[in-house]
N, C-alpha and C positions, 0 to 999 in steps of 0.2 A: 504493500500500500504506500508505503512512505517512497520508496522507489520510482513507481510510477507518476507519483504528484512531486516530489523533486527529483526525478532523476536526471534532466537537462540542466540542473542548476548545479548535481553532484560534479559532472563532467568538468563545470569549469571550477569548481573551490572542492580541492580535495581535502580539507577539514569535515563538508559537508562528506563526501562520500563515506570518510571514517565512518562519520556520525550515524552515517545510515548503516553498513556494516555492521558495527558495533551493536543498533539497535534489531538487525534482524537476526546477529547470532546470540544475542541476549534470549530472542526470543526461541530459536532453535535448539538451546542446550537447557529449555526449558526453567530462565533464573528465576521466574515468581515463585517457584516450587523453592528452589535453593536459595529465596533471599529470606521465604518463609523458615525453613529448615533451622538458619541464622539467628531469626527473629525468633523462634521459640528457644533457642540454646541459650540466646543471650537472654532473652526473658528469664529463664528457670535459673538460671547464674546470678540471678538478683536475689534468691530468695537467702541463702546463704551471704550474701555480700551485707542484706541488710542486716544479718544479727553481727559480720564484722562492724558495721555503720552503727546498730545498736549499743555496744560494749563502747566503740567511740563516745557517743553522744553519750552514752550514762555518766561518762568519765566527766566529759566536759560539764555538763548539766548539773553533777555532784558539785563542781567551783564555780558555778555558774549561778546569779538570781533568778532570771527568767531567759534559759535559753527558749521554751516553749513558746511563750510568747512571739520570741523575737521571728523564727520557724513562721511560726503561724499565720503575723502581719507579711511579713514576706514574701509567702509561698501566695497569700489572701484567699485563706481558706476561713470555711465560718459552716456554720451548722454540724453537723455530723461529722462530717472532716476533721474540724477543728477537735471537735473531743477527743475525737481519738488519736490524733498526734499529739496532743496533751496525755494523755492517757500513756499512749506508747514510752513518751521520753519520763514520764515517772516509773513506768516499769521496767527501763534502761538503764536506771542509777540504781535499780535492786540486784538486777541481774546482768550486769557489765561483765563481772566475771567470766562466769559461765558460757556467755554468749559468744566472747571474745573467742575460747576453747572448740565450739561446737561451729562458730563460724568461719573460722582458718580451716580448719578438714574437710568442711562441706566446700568452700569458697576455693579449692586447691580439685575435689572431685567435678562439681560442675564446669570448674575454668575448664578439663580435661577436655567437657562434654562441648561446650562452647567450641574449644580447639577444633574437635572432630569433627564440626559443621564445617566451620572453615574449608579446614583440612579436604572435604568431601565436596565444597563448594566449589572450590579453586581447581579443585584437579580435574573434574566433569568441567568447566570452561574448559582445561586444557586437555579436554578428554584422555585422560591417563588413569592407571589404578595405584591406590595409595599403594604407602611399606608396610601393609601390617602391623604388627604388635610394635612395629619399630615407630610409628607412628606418633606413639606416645611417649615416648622418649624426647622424641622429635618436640610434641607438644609441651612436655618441662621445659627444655632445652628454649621457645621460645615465650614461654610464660616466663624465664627466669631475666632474657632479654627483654620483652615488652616490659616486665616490672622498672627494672633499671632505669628504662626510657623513658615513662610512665614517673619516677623518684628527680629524675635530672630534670623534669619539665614544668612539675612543681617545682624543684628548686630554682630553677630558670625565672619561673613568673613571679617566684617571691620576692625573685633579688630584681625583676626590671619594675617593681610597684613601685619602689625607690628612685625610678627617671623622673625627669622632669618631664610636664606633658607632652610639649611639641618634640620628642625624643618617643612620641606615642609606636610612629610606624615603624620603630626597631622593636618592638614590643612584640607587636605584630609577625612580623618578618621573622624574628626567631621561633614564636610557638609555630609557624607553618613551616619552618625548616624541621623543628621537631616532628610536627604529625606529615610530614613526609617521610622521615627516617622511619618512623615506627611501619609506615605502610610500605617499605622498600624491607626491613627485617621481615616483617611476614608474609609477603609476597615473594622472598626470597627461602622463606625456611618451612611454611608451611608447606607448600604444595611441591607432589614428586615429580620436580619439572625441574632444570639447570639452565638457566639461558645467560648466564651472569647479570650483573646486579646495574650494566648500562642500560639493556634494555626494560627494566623495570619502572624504570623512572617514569613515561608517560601516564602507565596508571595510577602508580605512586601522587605524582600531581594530580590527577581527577581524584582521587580517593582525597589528598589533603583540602581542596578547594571543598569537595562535598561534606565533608566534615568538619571545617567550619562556618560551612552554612547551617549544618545541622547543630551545630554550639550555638551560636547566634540564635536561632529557632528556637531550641532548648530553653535561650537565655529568657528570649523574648516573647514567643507563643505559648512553651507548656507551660508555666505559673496562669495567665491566662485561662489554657482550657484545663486547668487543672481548679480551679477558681469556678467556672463557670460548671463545667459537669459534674461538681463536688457537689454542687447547689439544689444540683438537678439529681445525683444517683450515689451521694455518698460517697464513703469512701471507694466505693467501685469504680466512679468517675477516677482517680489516680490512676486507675491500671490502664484503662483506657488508653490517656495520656500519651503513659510510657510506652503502650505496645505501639502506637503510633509513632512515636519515635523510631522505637525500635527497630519496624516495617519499614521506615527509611534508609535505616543506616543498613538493615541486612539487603537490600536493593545494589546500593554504594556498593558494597563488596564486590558483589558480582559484579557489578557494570565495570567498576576499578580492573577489574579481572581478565575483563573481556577484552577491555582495551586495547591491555597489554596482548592479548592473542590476537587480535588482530591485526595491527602493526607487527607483529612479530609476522603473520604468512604473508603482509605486503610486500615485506622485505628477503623472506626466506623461501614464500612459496608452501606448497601443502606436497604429502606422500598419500597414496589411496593402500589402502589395507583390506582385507576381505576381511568378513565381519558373519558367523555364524547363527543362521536364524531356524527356529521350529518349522516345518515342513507342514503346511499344513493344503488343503486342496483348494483349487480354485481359481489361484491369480501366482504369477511369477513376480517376486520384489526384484529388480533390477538394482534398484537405487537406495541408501539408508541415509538419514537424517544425521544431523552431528550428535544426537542424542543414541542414535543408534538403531532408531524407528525404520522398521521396512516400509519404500514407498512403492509399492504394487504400479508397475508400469503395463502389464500385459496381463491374458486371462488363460490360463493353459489348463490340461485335463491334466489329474492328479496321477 
């Protein structure tokens, strides 16, 4: 579709042509499936991260008069919401402890499960089979870098809060050289693919550009509808929110992914592989999808 209605325009701006590529093999290696796969890994990786975020905030909240309050005006939550993030950060200063303990072991097995989406994401763009058990290795190996990354970026932001303001767009400039590097480490260690770490860079940049879009969003949209469907459906309205968040950033991935696959066969070109299908009667597949779907080209007797 998009081809048809630009594709005299693609011819002469090859940005455009990428653009459309990219958007018809997004849709060929089926990414809504695998941005969803993302979105619910990274969903269920919250559940654990918030009893790490709980043991925090009790801590804080213990030396603190009214962190709730402050939470509360903030976020501009009220009705039902508001109780119960009130409610939550008093029962955070009880059980800080405890949470800390059960949230490090759970927040270290779902980051695994998180990885494995990735992992499963990336390598279907690059139609490859992961390492197996090695896999998760693989996954410590870059949960232990992402952390690092993730430590230095906070430290980074701490230390440029200290510029002065028209010294703003180094501020800038550096968190996106950061969440470049982080999306050039896992586009280069997640998925079972080698192509060295120059040509990663293109998706790297769309990945850091859509990713601060999606902070900005974050910053500015979800208090917002986090506020408004709070009003409307309780605290259910939160989940909401996030999963919509979520659904964006597991989008990103892929699309970041794709990119990179396809500038990479602009440049390199593609190999045709035979691909082994059930036999069933009726029609000859000729032809297979990048998904690996037979496309029935003729109708033969069984």
């Amino acid at each position: 579709m998009l081809r048809r209605v630009f594709g005299p325009l693609a011819r002469r701006w090859s940005w455009l042509e990428t653009a459309i590529r990219v958007q018809e093999r997004f849709a060929e290696v089926h990414g809504s499936s695998l941005a969803t796969a993302v979105t619910l890994s990274a969903f269920l990786s919250l559940f654990p991260l918030l009893l790490v975020v709980i043991a925090v905030v009790g801590f804080f909240s213990s030396h603190s008069s009214d962190l709730a309050g402050s939470a509360i005006s903030n976020l501009g939550l009220t009705g039902e919401a508001a109780t119960a993030l009130r409610s939550a950060i008093t029962q955070a200063e009880k059980s800080r402890r405890a949470a800390s303990v059960i949230g490090v072991a759970g927040l270290l097995w779902s980051g695994l499960g998180l990885v494995a989406a990735l992992q499963f994401a990336m390598d279907a763009v690059w139609q490859t089979a992961g390492r197996g058990i090695k896999d998760k290795l693989v996954g410590l190996a870059w949960l232990a870098g992402a952390g690092l990354i993730f430590v230095a970026s906070i430290a980074v932001t701490a230390a440029l809060n200290f510029l002065p303001g028209f010294l703003a767009p180094i501020a800038f400039v550096t968190t996106f050289a950061i969440d470049t590097l982080l999306w050039m480490w896992s586009m280069r260690v997640l998925p079972n693919q080698n192509i060295g770490w120059r040509a990663l860079l293109p998706g790297a940049l769309v990945g850091a550009v859509g990713l601060e879009v999606l902070k900005a969003a974050g910053s500015l949209w979800v208090p917002r509808i986090v506020a408004s469907s709070s009003a409307l459906y309780g605290a259910i309205g939160v989940v909401f929110a996030i999963l919509a968040w979520l659904l964006f950033f597991g989008r990103l991935v892929v699309y970041a992914a794709v990119v990179n696959v396809v500038r990479w066969e602009a440049r390199y070109g593609t190999v045709t592989a035979e691909i082994e299908l059930p036999r069933v009667p009726g029609e000859v597949p000729l032809k297979t999808t990048r998904a690996g779907e037979a496309v029935p080209r003729q109708a033969a007797a069984f």
